[in-house]
C-alpha positions in Angstrom: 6.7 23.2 16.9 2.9 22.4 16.7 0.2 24.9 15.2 -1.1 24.5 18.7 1.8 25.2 20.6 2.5 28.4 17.9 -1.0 29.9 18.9 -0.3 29.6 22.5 2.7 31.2 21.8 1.3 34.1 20.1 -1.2 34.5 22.6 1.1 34.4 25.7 3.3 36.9 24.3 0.3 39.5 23.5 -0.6 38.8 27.1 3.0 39.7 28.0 3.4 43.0 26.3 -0.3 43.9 27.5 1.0 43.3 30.9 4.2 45.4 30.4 2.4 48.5 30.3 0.5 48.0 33.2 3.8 47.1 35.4 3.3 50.2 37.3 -0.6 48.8 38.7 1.0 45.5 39.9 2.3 44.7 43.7 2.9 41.2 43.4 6.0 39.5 41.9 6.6 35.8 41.1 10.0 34.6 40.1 10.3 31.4 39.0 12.9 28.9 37.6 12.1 25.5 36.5 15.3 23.8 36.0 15.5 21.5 33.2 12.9 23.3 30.8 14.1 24.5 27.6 10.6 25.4 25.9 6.6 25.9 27.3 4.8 28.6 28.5 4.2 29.5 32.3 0.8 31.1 33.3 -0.2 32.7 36.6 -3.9 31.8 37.5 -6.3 32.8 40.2 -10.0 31.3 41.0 -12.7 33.6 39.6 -15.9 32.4 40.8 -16.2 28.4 39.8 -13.4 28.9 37.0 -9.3 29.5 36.9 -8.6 32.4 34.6 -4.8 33.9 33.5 -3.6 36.3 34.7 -0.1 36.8 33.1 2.1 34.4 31.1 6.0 33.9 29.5 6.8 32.0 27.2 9.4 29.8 27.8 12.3 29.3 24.8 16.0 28.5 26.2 15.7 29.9 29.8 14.4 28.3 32.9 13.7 31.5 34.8 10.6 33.4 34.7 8.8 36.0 36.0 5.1 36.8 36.3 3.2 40.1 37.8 -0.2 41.0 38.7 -1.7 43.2 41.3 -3.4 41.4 44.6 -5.9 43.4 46.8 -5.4 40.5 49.4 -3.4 37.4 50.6 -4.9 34.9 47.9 -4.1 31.4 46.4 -2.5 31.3 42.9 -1.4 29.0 40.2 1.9 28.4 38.6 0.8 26.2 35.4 3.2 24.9 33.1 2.4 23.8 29.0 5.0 21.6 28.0 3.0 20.0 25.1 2.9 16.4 26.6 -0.9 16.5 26.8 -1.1 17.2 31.0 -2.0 19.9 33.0 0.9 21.0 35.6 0.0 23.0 37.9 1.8 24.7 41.7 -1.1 26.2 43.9 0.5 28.8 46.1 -0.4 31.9 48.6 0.7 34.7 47.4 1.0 38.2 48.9 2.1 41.6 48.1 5.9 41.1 47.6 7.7 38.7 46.1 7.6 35.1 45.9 9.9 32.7 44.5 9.5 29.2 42.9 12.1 26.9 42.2 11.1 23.2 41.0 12.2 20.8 38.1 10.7 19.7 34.6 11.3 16.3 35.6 8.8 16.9 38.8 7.2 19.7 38.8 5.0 19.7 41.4 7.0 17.3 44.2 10.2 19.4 43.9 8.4 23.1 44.2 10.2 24.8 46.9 8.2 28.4 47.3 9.5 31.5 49.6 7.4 34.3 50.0 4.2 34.8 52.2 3.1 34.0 55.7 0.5 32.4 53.9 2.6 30.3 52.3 4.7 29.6 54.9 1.4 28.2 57.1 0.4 26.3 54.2 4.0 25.0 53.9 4.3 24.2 57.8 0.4 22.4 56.9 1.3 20.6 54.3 4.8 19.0 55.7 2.3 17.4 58.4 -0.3 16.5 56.1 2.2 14.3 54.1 3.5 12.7 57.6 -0.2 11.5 57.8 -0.2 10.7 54.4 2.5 8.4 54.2 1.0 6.6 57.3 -2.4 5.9 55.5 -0.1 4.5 52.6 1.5 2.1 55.1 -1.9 1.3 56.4 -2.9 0.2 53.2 0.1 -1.6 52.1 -0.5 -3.4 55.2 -4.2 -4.3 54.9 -3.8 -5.6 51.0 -1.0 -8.5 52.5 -3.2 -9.1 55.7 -6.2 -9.6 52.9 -4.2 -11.4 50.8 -3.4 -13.3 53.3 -7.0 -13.6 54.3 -5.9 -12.6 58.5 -9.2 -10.9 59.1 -7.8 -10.0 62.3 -5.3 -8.0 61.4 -7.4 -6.3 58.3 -10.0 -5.6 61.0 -6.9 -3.5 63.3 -5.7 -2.2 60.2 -9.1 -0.6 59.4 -9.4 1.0 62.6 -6.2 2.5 62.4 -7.0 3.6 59.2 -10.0 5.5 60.6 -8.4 6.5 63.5 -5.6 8.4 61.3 -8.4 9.7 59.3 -9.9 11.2 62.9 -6.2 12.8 63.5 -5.6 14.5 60.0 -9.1 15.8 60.1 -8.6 17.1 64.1 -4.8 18.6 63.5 -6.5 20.5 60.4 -9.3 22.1 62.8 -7.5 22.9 65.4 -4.4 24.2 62.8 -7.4 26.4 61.5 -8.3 27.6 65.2 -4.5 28.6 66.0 -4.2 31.0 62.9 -7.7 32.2 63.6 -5.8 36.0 62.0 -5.0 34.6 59.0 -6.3 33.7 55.9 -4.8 30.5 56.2 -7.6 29.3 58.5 -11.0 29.8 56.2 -9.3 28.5 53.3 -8.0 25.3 55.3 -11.9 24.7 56.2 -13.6 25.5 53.2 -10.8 23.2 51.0 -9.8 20.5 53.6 -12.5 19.9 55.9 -16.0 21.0 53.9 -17.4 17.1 55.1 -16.6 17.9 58.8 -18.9 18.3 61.3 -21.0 21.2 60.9 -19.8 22.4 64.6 -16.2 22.4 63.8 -16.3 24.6 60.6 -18.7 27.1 62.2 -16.3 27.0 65.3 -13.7 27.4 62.7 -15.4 30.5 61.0 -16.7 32.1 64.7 -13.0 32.8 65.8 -11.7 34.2 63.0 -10.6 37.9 63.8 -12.9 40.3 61.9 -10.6 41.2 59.2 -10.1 37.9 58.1 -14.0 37.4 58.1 -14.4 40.1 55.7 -11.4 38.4 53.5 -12.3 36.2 50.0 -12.1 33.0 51.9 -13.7 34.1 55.2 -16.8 35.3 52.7 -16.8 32.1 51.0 -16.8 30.4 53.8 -19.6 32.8 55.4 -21.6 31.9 52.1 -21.0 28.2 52.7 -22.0 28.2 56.3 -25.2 30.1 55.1 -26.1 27.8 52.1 -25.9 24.5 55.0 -28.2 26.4 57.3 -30.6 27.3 54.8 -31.2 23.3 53.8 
């Protein structure tokens, strides 16, 4: 074991028994298990203002379940990061909620395998995401397919590729607004335009922000996304 992996240690389990007095002040549970890790340290992280900050930690020596506790005053996106000592950063953004939600992924892939069950927010994002690699693997295709047209210097066919290319761009960017309009009451829908579409047209992510119910306005993303809207005008 490394000096630096000993201090992390050391300072994950201080975090720990801080935390365990405090169990009674938390309404959010994450369980985890990471199948295939013998040894790290797992951290729950939120945003706080321009930087990501922990939260709680375990330290990981033997077992592959987890779990981590903190108290949320609203639906809001987390972090699931994993030190292995390899050098990378591993992390599993997730909504989470008052409740529970569980993670189950591998060492081997971390982030690809995550399976997560908890909140509606999550849920959304899940149903989001599963289209959002659909589109994904198309624009892959796409530019499989242009590199052999260019290779095989058909500018015809590099010219239909590229407007298929910017015609699937056009579609991820229009399922993602309207996606953002049809959960207009939840938080789902600011986040999705302040994270996924901040270069669309101006009109869109103001449409986004006007049909928001008022409750989600007055929620950290609908704020944020207020504050953004604000900063644009002001230019």
């Amino acid at each position: 074991m490394t000096n630096l992996y000993k201090t992390l240690s050391l300072f994950a389990l201080l975090l720990l028994i801080l935390s365990c007095g405090n169990d009674k002040d938390t309404n959010f549970t994450l369980k985890g298990n990471i199948k295939g890790l013998k040894k790290g340290i797992v951290y729950l992280q939120k945003e706080n203002d321009s930087t990501i900050i922990n939260i709680d930690s375990m330290v990981i020596s033997g077992q592959s379940e987890f779990t981590l506790k903190t108290n949320l005053e609203e639906p809001i996106l987390l972090y699931l990061k994993l030190f292995k000592n390899d050098g990378e950063e591993h992390f599993i953004p997730f909504f989470a909620d008052k409740g529970v939600t569980e993670i189950t992924t591998t060492l081997k892939h971390f982030n690809y395998d995550a399976e997560i069950k908890g909140s509606k927010q999550q849920d959304l994002l899940n149903e989001y995401t599963k289209v959002m690699s659909k589109f994904n693997d198309q624009n892959l295709d796409l530019i499989e397919a242009n590199l052999i047209a260019q290779r095989d210097q058909d500018s015809i066919a590099s010219d239909s590729l590229n407007r298929a290319s910017q015609i699937l761009y056009k579609r991820k960017y229009s399922y993602t607004i309207q996606f953002a309009l049809n959960n207009k009451d939840n938080i789902i829908a600011p986040y999705l335009a302040l994270y996924e579409i901040p270069s669309a047209n101006p009109v869109y992510v103001d449409s986004v922000y006007n049909n928001l119910t008022e409750n989600i306005k007055n929620s950290f993303y609908g704020k944020k996304l207020r504050e953004v809207i604000a900063e644009r005008s002001s230019k």
